[in-house]
N, C-alpha and C positions, 0 to 999 in steps of 0.2 A: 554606461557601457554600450557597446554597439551590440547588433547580432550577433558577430563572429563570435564576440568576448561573450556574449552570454550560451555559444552555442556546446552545450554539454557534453560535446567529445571530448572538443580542444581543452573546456574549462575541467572537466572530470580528471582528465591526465594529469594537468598543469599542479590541480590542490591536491593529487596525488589521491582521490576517491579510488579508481577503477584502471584497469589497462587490460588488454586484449593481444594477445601472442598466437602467431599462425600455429606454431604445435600444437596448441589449446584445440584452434581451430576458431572458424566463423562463425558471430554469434555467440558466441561463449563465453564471456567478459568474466574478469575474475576481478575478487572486489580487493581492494589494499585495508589497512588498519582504519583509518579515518572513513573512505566506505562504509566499512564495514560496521561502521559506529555507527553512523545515519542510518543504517540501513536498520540495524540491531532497534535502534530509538524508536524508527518507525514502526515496527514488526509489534514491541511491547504496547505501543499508543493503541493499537489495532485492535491486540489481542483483549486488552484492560476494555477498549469502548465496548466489543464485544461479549466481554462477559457482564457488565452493566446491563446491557441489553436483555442480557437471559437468553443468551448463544451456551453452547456447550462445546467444545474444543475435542476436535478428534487426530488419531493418524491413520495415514491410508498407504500401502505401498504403492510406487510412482510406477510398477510392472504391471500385469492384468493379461490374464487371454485373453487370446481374440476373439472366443466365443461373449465374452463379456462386451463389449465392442461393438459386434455384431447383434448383440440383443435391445443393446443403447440404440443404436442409429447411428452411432458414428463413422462403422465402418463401408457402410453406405451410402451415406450422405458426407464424410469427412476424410474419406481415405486418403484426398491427394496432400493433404496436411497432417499425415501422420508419418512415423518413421517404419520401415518394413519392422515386419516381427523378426522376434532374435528365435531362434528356434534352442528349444530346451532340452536337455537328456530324456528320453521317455518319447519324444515326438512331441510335444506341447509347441503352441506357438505364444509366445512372449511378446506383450507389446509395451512400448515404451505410451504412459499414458498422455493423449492432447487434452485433457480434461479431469478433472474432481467427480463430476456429479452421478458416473458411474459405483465408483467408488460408496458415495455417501448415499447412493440408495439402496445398495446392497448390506448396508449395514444399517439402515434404517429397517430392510428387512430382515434382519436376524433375529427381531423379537417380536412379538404381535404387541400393539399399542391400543389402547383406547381414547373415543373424544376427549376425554378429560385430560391428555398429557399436548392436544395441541395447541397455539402451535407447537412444534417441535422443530428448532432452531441448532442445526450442524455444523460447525466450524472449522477451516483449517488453511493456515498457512502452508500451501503444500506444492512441490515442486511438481512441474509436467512439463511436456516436451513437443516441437513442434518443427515440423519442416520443410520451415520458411525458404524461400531460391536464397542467393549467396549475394542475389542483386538487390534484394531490397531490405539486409542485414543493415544496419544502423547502429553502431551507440548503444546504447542501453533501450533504445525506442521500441526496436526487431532485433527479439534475440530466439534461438532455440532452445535453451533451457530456461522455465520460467519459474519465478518463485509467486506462484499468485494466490490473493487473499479470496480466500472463497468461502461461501456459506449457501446452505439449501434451508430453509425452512420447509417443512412437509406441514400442509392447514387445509380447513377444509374449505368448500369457495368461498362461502361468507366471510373468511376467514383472510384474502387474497387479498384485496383493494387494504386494508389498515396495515397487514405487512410489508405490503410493495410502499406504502406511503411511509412508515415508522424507517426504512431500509434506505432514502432517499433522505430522509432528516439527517441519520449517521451519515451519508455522503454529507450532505453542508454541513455537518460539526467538525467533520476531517478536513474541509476545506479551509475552513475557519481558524481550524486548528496550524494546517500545511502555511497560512497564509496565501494561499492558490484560489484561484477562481474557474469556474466551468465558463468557455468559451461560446457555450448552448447546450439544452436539449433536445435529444432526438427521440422520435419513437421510430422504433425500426422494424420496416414491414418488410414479409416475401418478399421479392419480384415475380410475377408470371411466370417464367420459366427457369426458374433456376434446382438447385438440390435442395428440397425441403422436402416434409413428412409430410403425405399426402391425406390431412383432417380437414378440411374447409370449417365443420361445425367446431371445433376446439381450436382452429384460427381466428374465428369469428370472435368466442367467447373470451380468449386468453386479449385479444386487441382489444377489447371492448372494455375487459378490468383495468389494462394500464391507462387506458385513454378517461375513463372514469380518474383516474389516480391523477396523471396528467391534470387534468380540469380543475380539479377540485384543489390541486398545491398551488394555484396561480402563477409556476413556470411559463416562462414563454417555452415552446416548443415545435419542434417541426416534424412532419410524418416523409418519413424518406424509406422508399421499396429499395430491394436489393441490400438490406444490409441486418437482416434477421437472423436468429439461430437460427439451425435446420429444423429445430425441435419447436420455435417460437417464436413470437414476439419480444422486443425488448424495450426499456428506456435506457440511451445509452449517453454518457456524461462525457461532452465533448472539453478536452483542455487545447490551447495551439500554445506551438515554440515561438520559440525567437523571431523566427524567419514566417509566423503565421502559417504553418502546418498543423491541421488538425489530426487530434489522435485519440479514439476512446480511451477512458482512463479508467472510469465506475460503470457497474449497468445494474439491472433489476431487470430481470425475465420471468415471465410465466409458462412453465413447463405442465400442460395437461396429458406431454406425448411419453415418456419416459415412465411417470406413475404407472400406466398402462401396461407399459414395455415388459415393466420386471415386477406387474402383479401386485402393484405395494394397496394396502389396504388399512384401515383403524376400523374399531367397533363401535359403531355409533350409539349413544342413548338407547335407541331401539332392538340394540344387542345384534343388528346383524352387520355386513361388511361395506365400505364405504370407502370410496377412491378417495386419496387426497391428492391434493394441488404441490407442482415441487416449484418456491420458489426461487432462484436464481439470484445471486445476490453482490457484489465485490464491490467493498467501501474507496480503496485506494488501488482494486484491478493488479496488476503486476504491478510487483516491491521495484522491478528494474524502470519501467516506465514511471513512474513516480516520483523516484530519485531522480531520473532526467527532466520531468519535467522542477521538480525540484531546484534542482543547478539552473537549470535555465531561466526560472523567477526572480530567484534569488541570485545567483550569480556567483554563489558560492558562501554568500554570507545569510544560513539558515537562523531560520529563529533561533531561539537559544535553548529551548531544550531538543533540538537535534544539530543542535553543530557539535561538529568531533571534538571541539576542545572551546568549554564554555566560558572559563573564566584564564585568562593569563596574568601571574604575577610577576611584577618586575621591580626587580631588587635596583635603587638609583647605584647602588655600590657593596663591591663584593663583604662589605660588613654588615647588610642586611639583609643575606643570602641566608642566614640561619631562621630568618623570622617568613621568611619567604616560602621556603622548604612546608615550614610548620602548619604555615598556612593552605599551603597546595593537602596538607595532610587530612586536616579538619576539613576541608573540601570532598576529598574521597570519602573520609567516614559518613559527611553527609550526603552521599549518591552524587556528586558533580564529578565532572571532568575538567581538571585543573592540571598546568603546568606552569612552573616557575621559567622564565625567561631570563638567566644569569645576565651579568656585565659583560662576562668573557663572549657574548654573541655580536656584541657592538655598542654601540652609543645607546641612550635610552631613545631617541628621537629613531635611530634607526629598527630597534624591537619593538619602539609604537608601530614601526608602519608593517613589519613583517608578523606581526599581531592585529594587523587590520579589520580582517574578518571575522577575530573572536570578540562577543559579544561585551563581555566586559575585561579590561583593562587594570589590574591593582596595583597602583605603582606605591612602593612602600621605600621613601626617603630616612635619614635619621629620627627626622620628626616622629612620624609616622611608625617608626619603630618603636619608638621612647613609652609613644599615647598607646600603641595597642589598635592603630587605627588605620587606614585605607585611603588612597586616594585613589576615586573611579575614576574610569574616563569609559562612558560607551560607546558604543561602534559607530552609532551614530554623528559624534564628533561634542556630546554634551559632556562635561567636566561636574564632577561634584562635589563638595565639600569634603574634607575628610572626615571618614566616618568611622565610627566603631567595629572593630572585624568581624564582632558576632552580627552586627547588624545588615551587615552587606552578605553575609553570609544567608542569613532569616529570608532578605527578599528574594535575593537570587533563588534562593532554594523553592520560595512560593513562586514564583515568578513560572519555573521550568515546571515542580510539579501540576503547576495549571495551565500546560502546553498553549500557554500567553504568548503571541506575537511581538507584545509589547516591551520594550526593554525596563522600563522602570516604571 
């Protein structure tokens, strides 16, 4: 395919993932059923790595005062990317949140912790809001409402450099996994004059952790000013499109500013109070940017345990429509996503090609009804023996539940 063909507007509409309505408005893509599947796939791989990890899974409301805001730094240093407050009954000022990690420090202080419970590792799939100009909206790339995968670990410093590094592994297992590659990494410093939080000594230190972490994982990487949180430091995981546009997609930050901010504290060994470190974390960064770059890799034909529809059966003639049906059935009971592809759709050569992009193929002749058996064809264009149905059943199903790139 070319660029155009792989570019995830034109392709997202085309396989019917996603579409975008001016009533909706700019920026605001709404997902379709098949989206919504990929999207759903991803969200569970995310959530599942991260409970393995020894994350714990929170919710947070997507509003927040402004005084909460204001105590972050955001509203200081972030306001021209936020949306005005909504103002509340009472006088309250209401903000639609640009961020998680307000949130997840405030409930990190709701209890008093001791060393023995860190790290302590916060997760959440959580929507926030941002407000982007209407000129540099895109696709799913720039949008304003965002569904992004976030997590804070709170540790103490000794504690920094093996999280930022464990947090950087989960990004290449998801890559591995996405079939995706990082186009480079970055470490991302202040610029001189720009809007950051005026620490030199916890700039010093917070760069000094990741660039340690940097060195010691044998990334190549590059230090580029002008492109830091307000609050930090980051390593930020560069992917490009079609057309070689770079986009961050992962990062890991070290936040020494914010601990401070809202007073957060553990009891050390020593029984008295002890700041800890927030680290900053997002395996696959925005669910939206992810599925674009997604389509745009892949081209729409995803691995197979996140394509919308994993397996199609195709009946050679409407008398093997009942064995077909059965099959799609024993597919659902075992977690696949299966559809039968009738005779009444077309010729069998014309529902091979309009089944193109599903990963496998079961075309089930007289034969093959008689035995109880399958004939594959992968997306790849390899043909297989006929095979037993529980047995094509067994791999597919190991296949997706080991989020395998590999078709067979």
């Amino acid at each position: 395919m070319t660029a155009a063909h792989h570019d995830h507007r034109s392709l997202g509409r085309e396989l019917g993932l996603f579409g975008t309505d001016p009533l909706i408005g700019a920026g605001l893509p709404y997902w379709l059923p098949d989206g919504a599947t990929v999207r759903h796939a991803l969200e569970e791989y995310v959530r599942d790595a991260e409970r393995r990890a020894g994350y714990q899974h929170v919710y947070s409301p997507v509003l927040g005062k402004r005084e909460l805001y204001e105590l972050s730094g955001h509203w200081a240093h972030y306001a021209d990317d936020m949306f005005p407050p909504l103002e509340a009954p009472g006088g309250e000022q209401l903000v639609l949140r640009p961020s998680l990690c307000p949130h997840h420090a405030v409930i990190y202080r709701s209890r008093s912790h001791s060393y023995r419970e860190l790290p302590l590792r916060i997760a959440e799939l959580g929507a926030m809001y941002r407000s982007e100009r209407s000129g540099v909206l895109g696709g799913l790339t720039r949008v304003r409402a965002i569904q992004l995968n976030d997590a804070h670990i709170f540790c103490s410093l000794d504690q920094v450099a093996a999280e930022a590094r464990a947090a950087l592994e989960l990004i290449r297992a998801a890559y591995r996994a996405l079939g995706i590659e990082a186009a480079r990494y970055r470490l991302s410093l202040p610029a001189p004059d720009g809007k950051y939080v005026a620490a030199p000594d916890k700039w010093r230190r917070a760069t000094a952790l990741l660039t340690e972490v940097l060195d010691g994982s044998g990334l190549p990487y590059e230090a580029v000013e002008g492109e830091a949180a307000f609050y930090g430091p980051k390593i930020d995981v560069q992917v490009a499109d079609a057309a070689g546009r770079e986009a961050t997609l992962s990062t890991v930050q070290v936040d020494l500013h914010q601990p401070e901010r809202f007073d957060l504290h553990y009891i050390g060994a020593d029984g008295s109070k002890h700041r800890p470190v927030m680290v900053h974390r997002a395996v696959i960064g925005s669910v939206e940017r992810a599925v674009a770059q997604l389509i745009e890799v892949h081209g729409g034909a995803f691995p197979a345990w996140l394509a919308p529809t994993q397996l199609t059966v195709l009946p050679v003639s409407e008398a093997e429509v009942p064995e077909a049906e059965a099959f799609v059935r024993r597919c659902a009971d075992a977690g696949l996503r299966a559809a039968a592809s009738a005779p009444e759709r077309g010729s069998l050569g014309a529902r091979v090609r309009e089944a193109r992009l599903v990963p496998y193929q079961a075309v089930i002749g007289p034969r093959e009804a008689a035995d109880g058996r399958l004939a594959l064809r992968l997306r790849d264009g390899r043909r297989l023996d006929p095979l037993p149905a529980e047995e094509v059943l067994t791999r597919v199903r190991a296949l997706v539940a080991g989020h395998s790139t590999e078709l067979w």
